[in-house]
PyMOL Python script that loads the backbone (N, CA, C, O; Angstrom):
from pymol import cmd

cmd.read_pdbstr("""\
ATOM      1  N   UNK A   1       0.852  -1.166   0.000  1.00  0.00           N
ATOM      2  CA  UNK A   1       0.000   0.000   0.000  1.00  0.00           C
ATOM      3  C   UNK A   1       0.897   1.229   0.000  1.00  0.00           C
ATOM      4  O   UNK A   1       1.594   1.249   1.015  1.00  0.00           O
ATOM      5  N   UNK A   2       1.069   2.093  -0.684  1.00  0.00           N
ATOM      6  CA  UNK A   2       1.455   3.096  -0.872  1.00  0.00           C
ATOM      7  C   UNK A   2       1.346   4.242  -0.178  1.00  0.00           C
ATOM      8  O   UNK A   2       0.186   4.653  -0.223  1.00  0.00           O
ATOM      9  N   UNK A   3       2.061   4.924   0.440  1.00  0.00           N
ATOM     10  CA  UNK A   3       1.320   6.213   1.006  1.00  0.00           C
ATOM     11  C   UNK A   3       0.894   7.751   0.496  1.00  0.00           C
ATOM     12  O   UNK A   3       1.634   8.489  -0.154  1.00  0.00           O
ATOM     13  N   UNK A   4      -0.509   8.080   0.951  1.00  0.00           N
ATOM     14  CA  UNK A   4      -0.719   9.564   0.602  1.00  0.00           C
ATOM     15  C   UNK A   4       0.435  10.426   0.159  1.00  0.00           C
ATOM     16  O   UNK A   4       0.576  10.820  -0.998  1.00  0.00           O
ATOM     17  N   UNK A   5       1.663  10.827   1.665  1.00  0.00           N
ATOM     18  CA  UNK A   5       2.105  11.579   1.538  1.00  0.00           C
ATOM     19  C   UNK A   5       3.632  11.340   0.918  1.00  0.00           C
ATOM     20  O   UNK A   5       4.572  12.098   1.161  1.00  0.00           O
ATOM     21  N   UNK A   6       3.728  10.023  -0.018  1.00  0.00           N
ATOM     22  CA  UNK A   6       5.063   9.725  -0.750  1.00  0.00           C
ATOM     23  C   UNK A   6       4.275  10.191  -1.969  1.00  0.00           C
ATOM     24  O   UNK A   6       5.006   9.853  -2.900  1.00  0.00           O
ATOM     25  N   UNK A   7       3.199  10.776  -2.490  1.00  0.00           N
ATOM     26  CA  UNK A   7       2.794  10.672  -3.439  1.00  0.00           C
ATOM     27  C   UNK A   7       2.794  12.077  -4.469  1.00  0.00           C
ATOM     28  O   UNK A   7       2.317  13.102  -3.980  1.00  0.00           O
ATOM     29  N   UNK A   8       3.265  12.121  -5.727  1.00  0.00           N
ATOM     30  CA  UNK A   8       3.284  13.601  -6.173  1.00  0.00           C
ATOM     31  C   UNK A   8       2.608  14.560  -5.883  1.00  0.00           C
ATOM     32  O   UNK A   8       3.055  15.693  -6.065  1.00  0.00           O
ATOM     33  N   UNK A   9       1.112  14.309  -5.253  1.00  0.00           N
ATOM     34  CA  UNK A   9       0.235  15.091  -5.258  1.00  0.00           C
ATOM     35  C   UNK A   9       0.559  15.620  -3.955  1.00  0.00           C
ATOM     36  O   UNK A   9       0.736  16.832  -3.828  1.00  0.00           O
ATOM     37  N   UNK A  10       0.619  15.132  -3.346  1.00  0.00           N
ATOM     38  CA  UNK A  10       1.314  15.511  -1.995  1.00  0.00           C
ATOM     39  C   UNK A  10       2.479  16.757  -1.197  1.00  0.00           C
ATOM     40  O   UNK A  10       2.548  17.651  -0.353  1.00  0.00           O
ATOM     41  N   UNK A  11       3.296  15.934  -2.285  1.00  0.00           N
ATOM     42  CA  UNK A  11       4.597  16.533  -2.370  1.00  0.00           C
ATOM     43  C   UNK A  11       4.644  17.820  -2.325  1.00  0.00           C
ATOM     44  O   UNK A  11       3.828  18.367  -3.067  1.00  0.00           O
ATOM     45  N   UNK A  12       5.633  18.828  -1.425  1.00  0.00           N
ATOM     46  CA  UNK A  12       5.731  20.371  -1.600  1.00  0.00           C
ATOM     47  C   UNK A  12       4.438  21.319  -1.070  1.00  0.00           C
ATOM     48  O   UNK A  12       4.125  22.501  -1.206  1.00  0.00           O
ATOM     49  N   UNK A  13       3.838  20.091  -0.362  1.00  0.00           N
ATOM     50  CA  UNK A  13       2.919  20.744   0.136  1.00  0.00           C
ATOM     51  C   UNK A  13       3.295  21.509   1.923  1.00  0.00           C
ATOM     52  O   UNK A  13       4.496  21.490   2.194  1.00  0.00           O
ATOM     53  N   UNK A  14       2.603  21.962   2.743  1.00  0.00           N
ATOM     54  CA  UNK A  14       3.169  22.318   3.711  1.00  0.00           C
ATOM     55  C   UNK A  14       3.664  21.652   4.876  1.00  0.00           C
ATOM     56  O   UNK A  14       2.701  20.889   4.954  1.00  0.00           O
ATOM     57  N   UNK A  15       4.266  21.370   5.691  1.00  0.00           N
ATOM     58  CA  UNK A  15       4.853  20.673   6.858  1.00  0.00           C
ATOM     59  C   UNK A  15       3.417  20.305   7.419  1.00  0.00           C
ATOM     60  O   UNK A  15       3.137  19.167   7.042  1.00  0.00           O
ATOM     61  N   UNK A  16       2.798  20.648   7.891  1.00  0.00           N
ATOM     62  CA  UNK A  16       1.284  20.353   8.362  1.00  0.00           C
ATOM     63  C   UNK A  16       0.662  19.581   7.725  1.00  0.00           C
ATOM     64  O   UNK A  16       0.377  18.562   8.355  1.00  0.00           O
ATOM     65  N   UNK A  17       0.148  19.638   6.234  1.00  0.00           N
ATOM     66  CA  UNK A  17      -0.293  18.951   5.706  1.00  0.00           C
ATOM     67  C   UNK A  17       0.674  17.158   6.037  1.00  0.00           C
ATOM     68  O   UNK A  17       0.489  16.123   6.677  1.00  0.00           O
ATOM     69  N   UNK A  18       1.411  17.591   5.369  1.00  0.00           N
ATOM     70  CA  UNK A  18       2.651  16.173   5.464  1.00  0.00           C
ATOM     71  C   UNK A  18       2.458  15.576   6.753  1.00  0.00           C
ATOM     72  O   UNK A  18       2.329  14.369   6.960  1.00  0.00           O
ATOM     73  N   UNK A  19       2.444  16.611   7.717  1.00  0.00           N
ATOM     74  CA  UNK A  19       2.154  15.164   9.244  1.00  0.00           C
ATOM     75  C   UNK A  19       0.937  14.957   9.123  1.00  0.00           C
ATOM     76  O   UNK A  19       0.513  13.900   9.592  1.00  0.00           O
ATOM     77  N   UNK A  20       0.241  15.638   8.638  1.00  0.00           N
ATOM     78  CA  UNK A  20      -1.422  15.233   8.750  1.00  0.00           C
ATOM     79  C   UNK A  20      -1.486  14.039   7.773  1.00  0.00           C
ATOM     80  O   UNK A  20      -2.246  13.086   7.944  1.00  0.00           O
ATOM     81  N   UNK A  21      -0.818  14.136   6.962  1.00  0.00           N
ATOM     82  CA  UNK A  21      -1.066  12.737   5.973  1.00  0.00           C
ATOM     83  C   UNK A  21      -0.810  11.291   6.579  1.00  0.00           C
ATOM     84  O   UNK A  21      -1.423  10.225   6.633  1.00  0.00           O
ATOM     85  N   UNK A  22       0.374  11.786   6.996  1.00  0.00           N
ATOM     86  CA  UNK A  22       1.470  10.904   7.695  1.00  0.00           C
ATOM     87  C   UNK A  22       0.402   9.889   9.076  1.00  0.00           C
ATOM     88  O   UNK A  22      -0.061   8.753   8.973  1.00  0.00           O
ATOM     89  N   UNK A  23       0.321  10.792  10.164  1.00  0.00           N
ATOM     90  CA  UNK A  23      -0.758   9.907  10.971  1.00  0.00           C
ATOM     91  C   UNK A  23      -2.006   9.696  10.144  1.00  0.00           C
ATOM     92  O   UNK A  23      -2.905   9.274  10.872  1.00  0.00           O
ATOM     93  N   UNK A  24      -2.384   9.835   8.896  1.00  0.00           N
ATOM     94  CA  UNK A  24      -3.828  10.062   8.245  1.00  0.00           C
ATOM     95  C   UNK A  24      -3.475   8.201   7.732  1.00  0.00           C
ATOM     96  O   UNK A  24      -4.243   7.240   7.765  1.00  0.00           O
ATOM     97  N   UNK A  25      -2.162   8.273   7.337  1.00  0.00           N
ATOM     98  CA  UNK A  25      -2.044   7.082   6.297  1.00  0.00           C
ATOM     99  C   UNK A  25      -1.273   5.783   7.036  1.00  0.00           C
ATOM    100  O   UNK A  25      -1.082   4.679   6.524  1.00  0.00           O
ATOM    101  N   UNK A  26      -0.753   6.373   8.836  1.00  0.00           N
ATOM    102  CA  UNK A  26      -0.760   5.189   9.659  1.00  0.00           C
ATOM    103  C   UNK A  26      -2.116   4.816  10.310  1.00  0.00           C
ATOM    104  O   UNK A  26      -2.208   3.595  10.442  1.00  0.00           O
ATOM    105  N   UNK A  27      -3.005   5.379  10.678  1.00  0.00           N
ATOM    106  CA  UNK A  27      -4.279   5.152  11.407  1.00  0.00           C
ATOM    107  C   UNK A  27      -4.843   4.558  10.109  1.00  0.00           C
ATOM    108  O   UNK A  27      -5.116   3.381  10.345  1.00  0.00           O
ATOM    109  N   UNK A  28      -5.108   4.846   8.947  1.00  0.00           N
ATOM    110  CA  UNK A  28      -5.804   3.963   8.205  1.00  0.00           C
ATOM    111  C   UNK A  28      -5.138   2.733   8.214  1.00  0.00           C
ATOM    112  O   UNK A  28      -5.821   1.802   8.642  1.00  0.00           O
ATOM    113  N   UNK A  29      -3.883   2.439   7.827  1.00  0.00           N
ATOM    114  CA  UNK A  29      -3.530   0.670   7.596  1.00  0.00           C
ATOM    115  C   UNK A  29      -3.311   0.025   8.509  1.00  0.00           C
ATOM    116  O   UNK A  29      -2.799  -1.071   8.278  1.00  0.00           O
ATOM    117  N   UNK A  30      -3.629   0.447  10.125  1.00  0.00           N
ATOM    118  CA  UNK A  30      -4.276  -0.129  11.110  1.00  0.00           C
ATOM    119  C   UNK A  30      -5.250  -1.147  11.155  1.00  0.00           C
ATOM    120  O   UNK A  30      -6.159  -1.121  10.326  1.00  0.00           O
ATOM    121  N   UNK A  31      -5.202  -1.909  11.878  1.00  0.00           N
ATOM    122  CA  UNK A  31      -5.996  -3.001  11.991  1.00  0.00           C
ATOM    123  C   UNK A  31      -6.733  -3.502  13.562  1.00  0.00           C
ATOM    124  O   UNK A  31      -7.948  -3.692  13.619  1.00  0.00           O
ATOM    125  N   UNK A  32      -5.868  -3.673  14.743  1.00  0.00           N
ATOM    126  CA  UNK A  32      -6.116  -3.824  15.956  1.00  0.00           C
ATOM    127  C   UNK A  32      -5.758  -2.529  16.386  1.00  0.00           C
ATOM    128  O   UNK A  32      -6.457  -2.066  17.287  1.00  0.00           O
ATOM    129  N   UNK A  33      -4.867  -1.860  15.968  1.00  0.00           N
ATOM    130  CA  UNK A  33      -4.578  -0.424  16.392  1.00  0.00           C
ATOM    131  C   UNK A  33      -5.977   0.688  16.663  1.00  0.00           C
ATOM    132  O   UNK A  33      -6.050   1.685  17.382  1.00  0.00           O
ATOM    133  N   UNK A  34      -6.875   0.122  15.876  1.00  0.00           N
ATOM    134  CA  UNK A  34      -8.152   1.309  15.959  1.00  0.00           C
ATOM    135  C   UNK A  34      -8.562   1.135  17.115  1.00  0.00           C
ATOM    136  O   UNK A  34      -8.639   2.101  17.874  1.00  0.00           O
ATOM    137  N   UNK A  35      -9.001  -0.412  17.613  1.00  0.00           N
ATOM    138  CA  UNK A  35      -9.770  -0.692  18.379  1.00  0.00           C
ATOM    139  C   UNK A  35      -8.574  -0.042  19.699  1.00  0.00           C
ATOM    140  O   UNK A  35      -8.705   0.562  20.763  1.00  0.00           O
ATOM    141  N   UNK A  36      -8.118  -0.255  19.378  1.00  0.00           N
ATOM    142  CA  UNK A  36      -6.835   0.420  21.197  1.00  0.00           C
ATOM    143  C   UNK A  36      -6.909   1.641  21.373  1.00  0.00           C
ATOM    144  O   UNK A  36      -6.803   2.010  22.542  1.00  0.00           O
ATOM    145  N   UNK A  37      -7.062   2.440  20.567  1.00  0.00           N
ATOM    146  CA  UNK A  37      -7.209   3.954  20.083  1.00  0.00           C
ATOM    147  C   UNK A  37      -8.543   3.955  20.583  1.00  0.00           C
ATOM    148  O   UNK A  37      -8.455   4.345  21.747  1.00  0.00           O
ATOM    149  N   UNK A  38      -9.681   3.728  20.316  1.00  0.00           N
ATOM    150  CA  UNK A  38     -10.650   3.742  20.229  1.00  0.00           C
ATOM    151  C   UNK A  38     -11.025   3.570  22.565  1.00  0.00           C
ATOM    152  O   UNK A  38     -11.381   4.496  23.294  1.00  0.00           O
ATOM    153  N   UNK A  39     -10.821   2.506  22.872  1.00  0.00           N
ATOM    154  CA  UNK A  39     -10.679   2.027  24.610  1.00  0.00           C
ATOM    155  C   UNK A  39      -9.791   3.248  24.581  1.00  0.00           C
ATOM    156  O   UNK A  39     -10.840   3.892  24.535  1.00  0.00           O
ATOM    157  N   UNK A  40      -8.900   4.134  24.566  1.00  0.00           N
ATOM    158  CA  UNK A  40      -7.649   4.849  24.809  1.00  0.00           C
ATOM    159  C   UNK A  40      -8.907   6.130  25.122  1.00  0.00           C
ATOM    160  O   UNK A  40      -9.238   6.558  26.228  1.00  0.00           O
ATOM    161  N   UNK A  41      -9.531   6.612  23.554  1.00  0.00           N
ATOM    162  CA  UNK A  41     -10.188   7.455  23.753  1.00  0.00           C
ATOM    163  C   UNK A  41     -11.552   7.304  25.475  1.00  0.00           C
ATOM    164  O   UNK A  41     -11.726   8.015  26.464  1.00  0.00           O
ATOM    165  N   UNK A  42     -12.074   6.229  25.061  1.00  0.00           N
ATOM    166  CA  UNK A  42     -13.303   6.250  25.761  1.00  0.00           C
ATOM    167  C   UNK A  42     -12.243   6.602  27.505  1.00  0.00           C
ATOM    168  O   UNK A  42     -12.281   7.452  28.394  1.00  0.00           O
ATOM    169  N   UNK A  43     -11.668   5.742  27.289  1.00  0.00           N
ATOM    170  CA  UNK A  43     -10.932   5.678  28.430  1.00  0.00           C
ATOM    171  C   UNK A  43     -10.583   7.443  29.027  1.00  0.00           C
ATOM    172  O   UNK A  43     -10.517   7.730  30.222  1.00  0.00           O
ATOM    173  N   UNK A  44     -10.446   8.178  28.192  1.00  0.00           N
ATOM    174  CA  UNK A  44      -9.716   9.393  28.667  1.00  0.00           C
ATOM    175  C   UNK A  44     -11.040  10.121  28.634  1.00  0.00           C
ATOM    176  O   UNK A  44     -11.100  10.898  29.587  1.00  0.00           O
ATOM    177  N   UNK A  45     -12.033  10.144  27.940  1.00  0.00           N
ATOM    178  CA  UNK A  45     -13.351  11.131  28.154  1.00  0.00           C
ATOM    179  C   UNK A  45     -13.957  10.407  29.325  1.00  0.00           C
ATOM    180  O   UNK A  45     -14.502  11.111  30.175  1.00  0.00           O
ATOM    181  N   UNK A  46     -13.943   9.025  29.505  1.00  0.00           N
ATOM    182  CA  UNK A  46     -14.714   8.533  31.219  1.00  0.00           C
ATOM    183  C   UNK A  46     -13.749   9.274  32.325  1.00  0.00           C
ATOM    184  O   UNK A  46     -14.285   9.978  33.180  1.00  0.00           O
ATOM    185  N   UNK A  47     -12.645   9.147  32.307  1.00  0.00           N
ATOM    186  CA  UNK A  47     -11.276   9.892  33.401  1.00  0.00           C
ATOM    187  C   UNK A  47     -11.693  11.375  33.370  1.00  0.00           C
ATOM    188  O   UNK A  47     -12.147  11.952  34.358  1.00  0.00           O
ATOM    189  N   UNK A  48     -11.532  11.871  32.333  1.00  0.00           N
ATOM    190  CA  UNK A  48     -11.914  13.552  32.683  1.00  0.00           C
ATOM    191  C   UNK A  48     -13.620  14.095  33.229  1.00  0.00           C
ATOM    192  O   UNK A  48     -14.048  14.987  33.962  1.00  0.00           O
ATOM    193  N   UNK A  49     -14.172  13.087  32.474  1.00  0.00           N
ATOM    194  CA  UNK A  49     -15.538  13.288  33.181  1.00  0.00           C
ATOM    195  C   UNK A  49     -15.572  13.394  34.655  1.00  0.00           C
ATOM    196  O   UNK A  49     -15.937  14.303  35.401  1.00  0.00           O
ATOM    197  N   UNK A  50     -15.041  12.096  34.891  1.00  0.00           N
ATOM    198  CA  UNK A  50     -15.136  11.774  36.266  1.00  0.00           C
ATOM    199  C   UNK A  50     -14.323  12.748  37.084  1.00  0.00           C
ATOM    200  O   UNK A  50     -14.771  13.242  38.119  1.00  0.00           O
ATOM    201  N   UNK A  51     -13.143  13.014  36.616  1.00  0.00           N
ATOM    202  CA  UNK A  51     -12.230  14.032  37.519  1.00  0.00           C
ATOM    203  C   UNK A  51     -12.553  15.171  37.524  1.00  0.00           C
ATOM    204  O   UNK A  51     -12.032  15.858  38.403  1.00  0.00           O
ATOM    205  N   UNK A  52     -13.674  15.950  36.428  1.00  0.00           N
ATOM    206  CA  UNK A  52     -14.123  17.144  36.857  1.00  0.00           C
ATOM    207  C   UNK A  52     -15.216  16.805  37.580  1.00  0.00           C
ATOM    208  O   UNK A  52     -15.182  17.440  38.634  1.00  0.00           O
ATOM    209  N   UNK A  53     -16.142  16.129  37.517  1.00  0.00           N
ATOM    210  CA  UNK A  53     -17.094  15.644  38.559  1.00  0.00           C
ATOM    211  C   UNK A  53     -16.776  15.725  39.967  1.00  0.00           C
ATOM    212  O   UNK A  53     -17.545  16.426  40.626  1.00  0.00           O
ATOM    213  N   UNK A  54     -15.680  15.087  40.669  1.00  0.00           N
ATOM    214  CA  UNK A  54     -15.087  14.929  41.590  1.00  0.00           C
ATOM    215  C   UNK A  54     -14.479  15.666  41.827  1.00  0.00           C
ATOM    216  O   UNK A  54     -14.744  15.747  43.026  1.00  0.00           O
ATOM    217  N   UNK A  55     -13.381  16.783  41.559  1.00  0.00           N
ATOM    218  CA  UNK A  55     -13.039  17.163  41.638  1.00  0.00           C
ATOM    219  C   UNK A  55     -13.088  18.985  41.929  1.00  0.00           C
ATOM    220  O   UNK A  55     -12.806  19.685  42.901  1.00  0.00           O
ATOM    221  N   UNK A  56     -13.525  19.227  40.737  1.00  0.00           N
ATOM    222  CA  UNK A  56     -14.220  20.499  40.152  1.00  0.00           C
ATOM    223  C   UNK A  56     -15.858  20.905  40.763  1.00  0.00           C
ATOM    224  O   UNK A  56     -16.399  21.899  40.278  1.00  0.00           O
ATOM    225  N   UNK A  57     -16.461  20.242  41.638  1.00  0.00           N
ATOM    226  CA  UNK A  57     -17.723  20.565  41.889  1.00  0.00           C
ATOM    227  C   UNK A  57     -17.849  22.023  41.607  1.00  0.00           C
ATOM    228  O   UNK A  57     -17.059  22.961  41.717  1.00  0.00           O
ATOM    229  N   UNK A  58     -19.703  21.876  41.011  1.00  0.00           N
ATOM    230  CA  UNK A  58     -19.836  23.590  40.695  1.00  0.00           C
ATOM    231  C   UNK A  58     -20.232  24.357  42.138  1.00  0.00           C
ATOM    232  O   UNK A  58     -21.424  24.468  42.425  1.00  0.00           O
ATOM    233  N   UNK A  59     -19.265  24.846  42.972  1.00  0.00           N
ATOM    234  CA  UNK A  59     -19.217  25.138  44.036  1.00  0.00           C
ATOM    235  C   UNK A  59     -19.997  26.765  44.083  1.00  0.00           C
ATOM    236  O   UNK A  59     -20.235  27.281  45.175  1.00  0.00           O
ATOM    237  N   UNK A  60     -20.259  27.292  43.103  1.00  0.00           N
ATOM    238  CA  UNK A  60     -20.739  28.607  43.183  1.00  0.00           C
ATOM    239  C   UNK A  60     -22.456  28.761  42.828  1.00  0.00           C
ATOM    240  O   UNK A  60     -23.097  29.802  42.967  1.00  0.00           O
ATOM    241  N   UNK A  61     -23.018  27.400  42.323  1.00  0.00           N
ATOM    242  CA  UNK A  61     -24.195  27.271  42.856  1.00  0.00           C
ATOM    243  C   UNK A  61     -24.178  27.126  44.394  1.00  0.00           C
ATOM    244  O   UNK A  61     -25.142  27.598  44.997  1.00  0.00           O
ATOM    245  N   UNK A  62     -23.494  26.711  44.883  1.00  0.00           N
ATOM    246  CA  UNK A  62     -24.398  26.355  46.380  1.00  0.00           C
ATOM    247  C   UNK A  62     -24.394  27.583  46.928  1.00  0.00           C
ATOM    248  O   UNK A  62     -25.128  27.710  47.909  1.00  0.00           O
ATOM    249  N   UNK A  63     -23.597  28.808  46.474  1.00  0.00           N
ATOM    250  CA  UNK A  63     -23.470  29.773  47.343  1.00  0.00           C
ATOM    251  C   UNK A  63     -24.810  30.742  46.804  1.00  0.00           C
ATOM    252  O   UNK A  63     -25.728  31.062  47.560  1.00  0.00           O
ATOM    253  N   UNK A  64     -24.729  31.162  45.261  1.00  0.00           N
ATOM    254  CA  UNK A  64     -25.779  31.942  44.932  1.00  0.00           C
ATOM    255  C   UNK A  64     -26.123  31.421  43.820  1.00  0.00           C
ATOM    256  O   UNK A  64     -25.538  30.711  43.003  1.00  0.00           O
ATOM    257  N   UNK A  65     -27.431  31.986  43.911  1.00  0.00           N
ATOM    258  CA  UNK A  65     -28.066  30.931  42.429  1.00  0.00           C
ATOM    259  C   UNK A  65     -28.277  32.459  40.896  1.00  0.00           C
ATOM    260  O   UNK A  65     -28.816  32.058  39.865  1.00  0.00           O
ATOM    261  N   UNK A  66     -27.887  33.816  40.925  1.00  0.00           N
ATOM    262  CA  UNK A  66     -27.773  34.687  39.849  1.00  0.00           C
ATOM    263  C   UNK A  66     -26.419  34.812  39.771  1.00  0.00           C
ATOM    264  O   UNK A  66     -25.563  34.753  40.654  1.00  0.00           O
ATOM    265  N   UNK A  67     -26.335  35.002  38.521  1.00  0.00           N
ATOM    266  CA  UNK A  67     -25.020  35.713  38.319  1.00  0.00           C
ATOM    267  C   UNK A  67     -24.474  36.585  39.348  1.00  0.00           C
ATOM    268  O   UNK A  67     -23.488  36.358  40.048  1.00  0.00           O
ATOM    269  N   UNK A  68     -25.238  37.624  39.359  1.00  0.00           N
ATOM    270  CA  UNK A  68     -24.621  38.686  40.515  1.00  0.00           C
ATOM    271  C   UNK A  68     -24.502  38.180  41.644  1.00  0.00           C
ATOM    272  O   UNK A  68     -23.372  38.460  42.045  1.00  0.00           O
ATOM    273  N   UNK A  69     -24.845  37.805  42.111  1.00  0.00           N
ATOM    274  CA  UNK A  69     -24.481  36.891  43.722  1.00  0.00           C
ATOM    275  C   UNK A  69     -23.434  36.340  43.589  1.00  0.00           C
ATOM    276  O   UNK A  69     -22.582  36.479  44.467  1.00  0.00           O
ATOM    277  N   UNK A  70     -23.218  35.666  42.620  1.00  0.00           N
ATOM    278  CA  UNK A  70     -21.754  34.961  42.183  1.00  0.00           C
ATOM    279  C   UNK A  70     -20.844  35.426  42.239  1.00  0.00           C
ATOM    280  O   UNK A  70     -19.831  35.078  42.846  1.00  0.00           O
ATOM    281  N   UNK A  71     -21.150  36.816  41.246  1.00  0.00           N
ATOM    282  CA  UNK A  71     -20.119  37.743  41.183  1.00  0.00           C
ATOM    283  C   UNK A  71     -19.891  38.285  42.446  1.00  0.00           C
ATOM    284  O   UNK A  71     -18.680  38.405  42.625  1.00  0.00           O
ATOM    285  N   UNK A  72     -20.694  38.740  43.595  1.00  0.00           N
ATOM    286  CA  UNK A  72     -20.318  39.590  44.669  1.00  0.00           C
ATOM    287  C   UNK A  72     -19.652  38.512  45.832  1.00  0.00           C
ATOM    288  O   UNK A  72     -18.685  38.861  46.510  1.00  0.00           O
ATOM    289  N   UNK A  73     -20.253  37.235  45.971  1.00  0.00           N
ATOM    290  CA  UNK A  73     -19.377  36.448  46.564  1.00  0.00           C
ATOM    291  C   UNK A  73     -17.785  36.376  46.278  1.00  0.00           C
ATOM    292  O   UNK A  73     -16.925  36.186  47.139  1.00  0.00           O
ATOM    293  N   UNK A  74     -17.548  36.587  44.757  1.00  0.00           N
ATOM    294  CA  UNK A  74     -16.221  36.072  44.022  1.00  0.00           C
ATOM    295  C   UNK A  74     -15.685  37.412  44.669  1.00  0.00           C
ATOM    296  O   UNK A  74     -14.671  37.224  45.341  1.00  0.00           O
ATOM    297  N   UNK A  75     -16.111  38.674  44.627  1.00  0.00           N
ATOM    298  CA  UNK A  75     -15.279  40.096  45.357  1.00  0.00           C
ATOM    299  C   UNK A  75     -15.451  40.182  46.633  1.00  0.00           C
ATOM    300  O   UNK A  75     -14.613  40.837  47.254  1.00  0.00           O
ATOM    301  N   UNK A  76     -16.414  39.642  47.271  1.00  0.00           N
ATOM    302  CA  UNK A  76     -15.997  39.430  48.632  1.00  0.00           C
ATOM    303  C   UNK A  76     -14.947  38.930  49.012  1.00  0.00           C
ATOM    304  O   UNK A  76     -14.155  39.613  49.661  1.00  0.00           O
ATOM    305  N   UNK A  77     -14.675  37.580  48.693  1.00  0.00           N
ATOM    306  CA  UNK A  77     -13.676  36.656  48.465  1.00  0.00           C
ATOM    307  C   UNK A  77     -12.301  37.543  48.525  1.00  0.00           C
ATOM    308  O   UNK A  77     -11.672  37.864  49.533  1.00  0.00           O
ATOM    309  N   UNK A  78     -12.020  37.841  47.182  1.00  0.00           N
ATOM    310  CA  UNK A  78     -10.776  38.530  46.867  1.00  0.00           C
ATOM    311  C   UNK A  78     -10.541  39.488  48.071  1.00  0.00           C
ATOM    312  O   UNK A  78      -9.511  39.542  48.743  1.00  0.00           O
ATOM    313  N   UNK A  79     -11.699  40.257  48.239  1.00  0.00           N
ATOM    314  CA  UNK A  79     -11.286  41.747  48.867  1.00  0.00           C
ATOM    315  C   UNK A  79     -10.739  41.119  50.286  1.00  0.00           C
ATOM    316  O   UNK A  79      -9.759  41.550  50.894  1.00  0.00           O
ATOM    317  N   UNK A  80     -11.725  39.806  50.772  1.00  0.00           N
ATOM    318  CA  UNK A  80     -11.068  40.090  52.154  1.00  0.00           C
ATOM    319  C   UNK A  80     -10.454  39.203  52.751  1.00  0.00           C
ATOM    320  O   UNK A  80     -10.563  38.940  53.949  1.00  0.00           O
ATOM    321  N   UNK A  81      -9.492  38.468  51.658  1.00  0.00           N
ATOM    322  CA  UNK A  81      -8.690  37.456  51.985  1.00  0.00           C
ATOM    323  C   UNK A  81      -7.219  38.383  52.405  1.00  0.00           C
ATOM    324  O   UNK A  81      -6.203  37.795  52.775  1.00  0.00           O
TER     325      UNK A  81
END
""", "prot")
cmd.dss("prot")
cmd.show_as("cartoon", "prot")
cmd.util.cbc("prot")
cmd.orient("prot")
């Protein structure tokens, strides 16, 4: 199989393009590689979900439920730390 970016059409095109081809024309002649990629992904959107969940609680509802309350809590904050 030949690749995209060995190909005249290719050629002289910009550095960007060329890596874009480049992982474009290893991820296609993949075979078990997708499926690992694929668990890799799910794997990292379940982890960040979860770690902003846990982590990140939206802590400025519990204090005020408008914007402005938010905001005057957030300058309270500052001013009188």
């Amino acid at each position: 199989m030949e690749s995209l970016a060995n190909t005249d059409e290719h050629r002289g095109t910009s550095w960007l393009q060329r890596v874009f081809y480049l992982y474009y024309d290893g991820f296609r002649g993949m075979t078990v590689g997708k499926t690992l990629w694929l668990i890799i992904g799910i794997k990292l959107v379940v982890f960040f979900v979860l770690i902003k969940w846990i982590f990140f609680p939206d802590f400025l509802n519990g204090v005020a439920s408008t914007d402005e309350g938010k905001a005057d809590y957030v300058r309270e904050q500052l001013i009188n730390r």
